[in-house]
C-alpha positions as CSV (number, residue, x, y, z in Angstrom):
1,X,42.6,-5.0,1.9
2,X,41.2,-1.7,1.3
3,X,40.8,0.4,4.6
4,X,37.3,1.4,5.3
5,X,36.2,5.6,5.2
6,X,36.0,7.7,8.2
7,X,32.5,7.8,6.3
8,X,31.7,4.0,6.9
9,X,33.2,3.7,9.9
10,X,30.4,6.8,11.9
11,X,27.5,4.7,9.7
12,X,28.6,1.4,11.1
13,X,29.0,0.5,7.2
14,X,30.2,-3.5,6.8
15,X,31.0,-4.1,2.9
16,X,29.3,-7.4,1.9
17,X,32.2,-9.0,0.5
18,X,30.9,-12.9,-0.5
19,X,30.5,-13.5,-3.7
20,X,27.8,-16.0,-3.2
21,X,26.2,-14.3,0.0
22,X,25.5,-10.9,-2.8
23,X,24.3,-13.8,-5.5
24,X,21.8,-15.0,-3.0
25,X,20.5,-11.9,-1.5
26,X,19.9,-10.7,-5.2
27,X,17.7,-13.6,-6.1
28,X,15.9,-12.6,-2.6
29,X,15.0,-9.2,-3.6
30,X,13.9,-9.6,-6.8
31,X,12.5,-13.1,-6.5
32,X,10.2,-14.0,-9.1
33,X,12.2,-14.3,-12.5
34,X,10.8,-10.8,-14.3
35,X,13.3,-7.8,-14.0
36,X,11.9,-5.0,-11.1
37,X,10.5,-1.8,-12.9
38,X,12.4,0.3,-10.1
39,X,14.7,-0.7,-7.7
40,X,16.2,1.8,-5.2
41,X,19.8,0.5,-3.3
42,X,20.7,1.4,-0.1
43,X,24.5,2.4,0.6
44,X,25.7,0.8,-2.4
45,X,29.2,1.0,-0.9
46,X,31.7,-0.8,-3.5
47,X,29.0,-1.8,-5.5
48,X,28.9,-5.3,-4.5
49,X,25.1,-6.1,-4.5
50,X,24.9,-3.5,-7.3
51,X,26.8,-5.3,-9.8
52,X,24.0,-8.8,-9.0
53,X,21.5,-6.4,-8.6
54,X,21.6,-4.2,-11.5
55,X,20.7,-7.3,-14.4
56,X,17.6,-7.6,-12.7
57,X,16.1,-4.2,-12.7
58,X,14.9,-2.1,-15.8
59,X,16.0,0.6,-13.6
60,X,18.4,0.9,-11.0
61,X,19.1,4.0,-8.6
62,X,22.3,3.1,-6.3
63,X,22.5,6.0,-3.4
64,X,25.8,5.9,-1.6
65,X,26.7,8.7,1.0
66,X,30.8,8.6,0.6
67,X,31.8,10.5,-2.5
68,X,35.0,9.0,-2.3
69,X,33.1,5.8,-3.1
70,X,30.7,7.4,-5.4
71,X,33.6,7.9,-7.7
72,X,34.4,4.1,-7.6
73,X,31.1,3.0,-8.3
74,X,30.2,5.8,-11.0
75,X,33.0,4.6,-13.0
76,X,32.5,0.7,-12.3
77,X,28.8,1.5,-13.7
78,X,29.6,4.3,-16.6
79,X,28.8,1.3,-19.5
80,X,24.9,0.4,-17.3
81,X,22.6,3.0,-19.0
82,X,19.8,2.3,-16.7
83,X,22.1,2.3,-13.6
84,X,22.2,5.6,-11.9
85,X,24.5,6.3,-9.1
86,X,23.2,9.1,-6.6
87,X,26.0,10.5,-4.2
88,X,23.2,11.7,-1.4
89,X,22.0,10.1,1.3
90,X,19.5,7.9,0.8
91,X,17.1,9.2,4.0
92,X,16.5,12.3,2.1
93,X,15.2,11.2,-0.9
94,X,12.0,11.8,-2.2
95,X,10.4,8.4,-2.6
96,X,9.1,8.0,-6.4
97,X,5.4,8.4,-7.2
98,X,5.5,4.5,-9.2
99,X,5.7,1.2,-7.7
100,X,9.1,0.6,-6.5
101,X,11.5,-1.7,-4.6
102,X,14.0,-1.2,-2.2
103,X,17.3,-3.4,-1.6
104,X,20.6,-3.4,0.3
105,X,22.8,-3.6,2.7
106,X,21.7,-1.2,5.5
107,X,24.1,0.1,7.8
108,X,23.6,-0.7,11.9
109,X,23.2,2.5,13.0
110,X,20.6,3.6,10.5
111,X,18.7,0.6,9.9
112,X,15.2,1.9,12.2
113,X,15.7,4.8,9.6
114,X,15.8,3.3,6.6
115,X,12.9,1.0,7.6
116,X,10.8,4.0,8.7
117,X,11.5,5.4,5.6
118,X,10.4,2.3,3.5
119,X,7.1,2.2,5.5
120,X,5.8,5.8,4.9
121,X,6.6,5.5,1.5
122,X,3.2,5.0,-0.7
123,X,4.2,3.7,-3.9
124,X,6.8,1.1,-2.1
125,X,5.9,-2.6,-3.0
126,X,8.7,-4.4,-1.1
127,X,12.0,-4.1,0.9
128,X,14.9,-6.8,1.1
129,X,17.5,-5.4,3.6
130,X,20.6,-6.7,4.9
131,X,20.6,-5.8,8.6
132,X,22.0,-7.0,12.1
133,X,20.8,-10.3,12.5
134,X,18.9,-9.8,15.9
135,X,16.9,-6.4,14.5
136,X,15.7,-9.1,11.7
137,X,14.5,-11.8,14.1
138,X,12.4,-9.0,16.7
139,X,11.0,-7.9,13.8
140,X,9.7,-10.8,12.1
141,X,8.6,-12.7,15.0
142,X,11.6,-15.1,14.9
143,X,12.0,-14.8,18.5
144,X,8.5,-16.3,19.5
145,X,7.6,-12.4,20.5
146,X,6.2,-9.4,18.3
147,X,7.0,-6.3,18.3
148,X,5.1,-3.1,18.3
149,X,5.9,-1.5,15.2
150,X,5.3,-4.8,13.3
151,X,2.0,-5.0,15.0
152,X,1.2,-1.7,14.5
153,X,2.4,-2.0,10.3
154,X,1.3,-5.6,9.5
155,X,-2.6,-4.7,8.0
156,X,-0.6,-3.3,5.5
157,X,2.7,-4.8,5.6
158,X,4.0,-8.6,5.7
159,X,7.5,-8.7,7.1
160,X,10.0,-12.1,7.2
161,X,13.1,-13.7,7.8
162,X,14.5,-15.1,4.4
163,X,18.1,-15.8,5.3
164,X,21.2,-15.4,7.9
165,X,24.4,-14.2,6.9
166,X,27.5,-15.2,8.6
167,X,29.8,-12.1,9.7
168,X,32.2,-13.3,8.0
169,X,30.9,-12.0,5.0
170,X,31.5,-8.7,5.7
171,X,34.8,-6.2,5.7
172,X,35.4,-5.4,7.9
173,X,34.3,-8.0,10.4
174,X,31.2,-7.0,12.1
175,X,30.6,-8.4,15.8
176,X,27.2,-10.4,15.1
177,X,25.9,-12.1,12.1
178,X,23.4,-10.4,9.5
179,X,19.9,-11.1,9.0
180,X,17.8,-10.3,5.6
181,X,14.4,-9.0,6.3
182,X,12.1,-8.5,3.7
183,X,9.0,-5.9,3.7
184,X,6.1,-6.5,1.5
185,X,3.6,-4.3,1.2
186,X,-0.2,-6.0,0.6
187,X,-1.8,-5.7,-2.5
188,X,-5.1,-5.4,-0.2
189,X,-4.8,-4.5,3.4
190,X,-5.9,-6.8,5.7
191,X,-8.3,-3.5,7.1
192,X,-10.2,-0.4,4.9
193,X,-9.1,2.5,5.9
194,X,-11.8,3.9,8.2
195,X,-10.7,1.3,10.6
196,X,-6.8,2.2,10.5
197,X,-7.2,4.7,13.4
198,X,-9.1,2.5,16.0
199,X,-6.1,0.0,14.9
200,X,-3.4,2.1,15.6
201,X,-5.0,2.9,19.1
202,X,-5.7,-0.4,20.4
203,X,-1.9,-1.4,19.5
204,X,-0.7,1.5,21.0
205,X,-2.6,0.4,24.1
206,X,-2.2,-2.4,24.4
207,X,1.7,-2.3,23.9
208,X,1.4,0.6,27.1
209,X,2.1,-1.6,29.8
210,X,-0.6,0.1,31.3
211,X,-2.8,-2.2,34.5
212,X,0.4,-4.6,34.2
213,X,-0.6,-6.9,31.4
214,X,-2.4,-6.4,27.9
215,X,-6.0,-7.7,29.8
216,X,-5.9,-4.8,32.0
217,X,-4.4,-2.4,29.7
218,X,-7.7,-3.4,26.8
219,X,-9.7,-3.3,29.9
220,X,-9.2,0.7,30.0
221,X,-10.9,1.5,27.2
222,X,-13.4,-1.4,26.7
223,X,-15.9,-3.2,29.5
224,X,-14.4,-6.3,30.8
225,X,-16.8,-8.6,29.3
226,X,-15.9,-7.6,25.5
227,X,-12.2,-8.2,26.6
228,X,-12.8,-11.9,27.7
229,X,-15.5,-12.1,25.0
230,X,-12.5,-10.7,22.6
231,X,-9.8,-13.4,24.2
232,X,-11.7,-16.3,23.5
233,X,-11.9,-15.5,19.8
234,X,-8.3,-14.9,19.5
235,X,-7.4,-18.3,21.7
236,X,-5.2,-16.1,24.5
237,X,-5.1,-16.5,27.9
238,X,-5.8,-13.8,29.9
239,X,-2.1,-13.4,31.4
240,X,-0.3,-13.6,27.8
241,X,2.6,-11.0,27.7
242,X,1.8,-9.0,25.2
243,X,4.7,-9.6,22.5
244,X,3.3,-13.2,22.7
245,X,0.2,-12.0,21.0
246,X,0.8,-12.5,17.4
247,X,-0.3,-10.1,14.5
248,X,-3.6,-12.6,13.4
249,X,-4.3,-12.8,17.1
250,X,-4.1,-8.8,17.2
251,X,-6.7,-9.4,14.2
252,X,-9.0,-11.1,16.1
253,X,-9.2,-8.7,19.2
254,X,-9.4,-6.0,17.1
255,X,-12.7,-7.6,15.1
256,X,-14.4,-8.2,18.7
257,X,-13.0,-4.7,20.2
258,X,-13.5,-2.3,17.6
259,X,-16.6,0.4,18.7
């Protein structure tokens, strides 16, 4: 067994290494049977997910950091005209100006990057990505809670939990299981974009902890009788925690709330 780079060792880099696990997440990132116009790989590593992702892409841009690995994967790929392996790192690239998919399998360390990354880029229609199994489930409600960021994101973006991949999947061995998430942006947004700002502040309110629970917290900036009068639309109780509140709930304050 090949020993991993001092590279992938400081980016918390596990190589997918099941066969089948690679087959499957390919069919979840590029779901629907017609081949993705562009489709952007993160850490492409040994070129596992590259070799099941790259027959259904027109175009295919593999970014691994390594350049030992680079190397490897340049020559796996020489014969692939429309595969193109970058040796950069993936955060600094310049996200393309066409629609255009992202896939892989993040490392640990970087996966609030990449993500970040993925949700500022405007051209972006969707991201499948292979990441620790727990980040996957806070972020896609799994838990029974919501998080702020997906809050904050979801009039535009539609995350989920598609699958759960067994550590043992990786080399080397990672010390929890995988999770792939999957980032779709919405054709429409749920909100126009006048409202986006008056949004964004209510969220960040109410996820303040300010007054000791999200009733007091909405109650800072609005009179207490459009809070209850915005409670019983959503169906909440007045003592909810606030990651209880789920993003069409959020939708439903926001309607009664917004000035």
């Amino acid at each position: 067994m090949a020993r991993p780079t001092a590279t992938s060792r400081a980016l918390s880099q596990n190589f997918l290494a099941d066969r089948s696990a690679a087959r499957r997440f390919a069919r979840l990132a590029v779901p629907h049977g017609t081949p993705a116009p562009l489709l952007l790989e993160v850490g492409a590593g040994k070129g596992a997910l590259t070799d099941r992702l790259a027959p259904l892409c027109r175009e295919l841009h593999a970014y691994e950091i390594d350049p030992r690995l680079v190397a490897a994967l340049r020559g796996r790929f020489s014969g692939a005209a429309h595969v193109r392996v970058v040796g950069a790192d993936f955060l600094a690239a310049r996200p393309p100006r066409t629609p255009f998919s992202v896939a892989g399998n993040v490392p640990f360390s970087r996966t609030a990057a990449v993500v970040d990354w993925c949700l500022r880029a405007p051209a972006l229609t969707d991201a499948t990505l292979l990441t620790q199994l727990e980040y996957a489930r806070k972020r896609t409600g799994d838990y029974g809670s919501w998080t702020r960021l997906t809050v904050l994101t979801w009039p535009r973006h539609h995350w989920r939990l598609l699958a759960r991949v067994d550590r043992r999947s990786f080399r080397p061995v990672p010390r929890v299981d995988a999770g792939v998430v999957r980032i779709e942006r919405r054709p429409v947004p749920l909100l126009d974009a006048a409202a986006e700002d008056g949004w964004r502040q209510l969220v960040e309110l109410g996820f303040s902890g300010v007054g000791g629970s999200l009733h007091a917290s909405l109650r800072r900036a609005r009179p207490r009788r459009r809070v209850d009068a915005a409670f019983r639309a959503a169906r909440l109780d007045p003592g909810v925690l606030v990651g209880a509140v789920t993003p069409e709930q959020w939708l439903r304050l926001h309607e009664v709330l917004a000035p």
